[in-house]
N, C-alpha and C positions, 0 to 999 in steps of 0.2 A: 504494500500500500504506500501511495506517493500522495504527498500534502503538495498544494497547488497554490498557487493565487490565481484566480481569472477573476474579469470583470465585465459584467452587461455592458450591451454600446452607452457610450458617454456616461458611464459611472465610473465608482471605485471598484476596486478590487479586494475579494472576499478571497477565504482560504477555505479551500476543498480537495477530497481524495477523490483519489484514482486509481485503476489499475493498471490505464492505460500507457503507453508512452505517447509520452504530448511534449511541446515545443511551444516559448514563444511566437504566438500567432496563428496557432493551432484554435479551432473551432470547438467547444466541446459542450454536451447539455447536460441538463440537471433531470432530474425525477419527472419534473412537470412539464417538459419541455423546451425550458427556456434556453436560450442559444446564449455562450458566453465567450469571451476570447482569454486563451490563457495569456497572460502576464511577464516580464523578464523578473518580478519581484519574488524574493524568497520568501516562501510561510516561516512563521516564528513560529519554531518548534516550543520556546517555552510558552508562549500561549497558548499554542494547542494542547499543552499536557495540561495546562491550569483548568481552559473551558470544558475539555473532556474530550477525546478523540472521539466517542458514541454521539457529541453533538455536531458531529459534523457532515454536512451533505455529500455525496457522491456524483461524481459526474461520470460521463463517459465520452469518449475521442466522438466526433461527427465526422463523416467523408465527405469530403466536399468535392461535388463531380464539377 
C-alpha cells in the first residue's frame, strides 16, 4: 500500500492509498467516482499514522485512452 497526494481540478491536494503504481500526473479515482490528478507532493507519513491509516480513502490508476 502506497500513500499518495492527489488533488481534484483547481483544488488542494489530499492524501490517499493505493495499490496502484501512479506518477505525477497520473489520472486516478476514488470510490464515488471522482477523477483526481496525482501530485509531485509527498504524504506525511507522521500524519497519516496520527489520523489513522483505516481513515483513509483508496483510489485506483484510470487509463486514459
Amino acid at each position: 500500500m502506497k500513500y499518495i497526494k492527489a488533488k481534484y481540478p483547481n483544488g488542494r491536494a489530499y492524501t490517499f492509498r493505493t495499490d496502484d503504481d501512479v506518477k505525477p500526473g497520473d489520472v486516478v479515482s476514488t470510490s464515488y467516482g471522482a477523477k483526481l490528478i496525482v501530485s509531485d507532493e509527498p504524504a506525511d507519513m507522521e500524519w497519516i499514522e496520527t489520523y489513522g491509516t483505516g481513515k483513509i480513502s483508496e483510489v485506483k490508476k484510470v487509463e486514459v485512452k
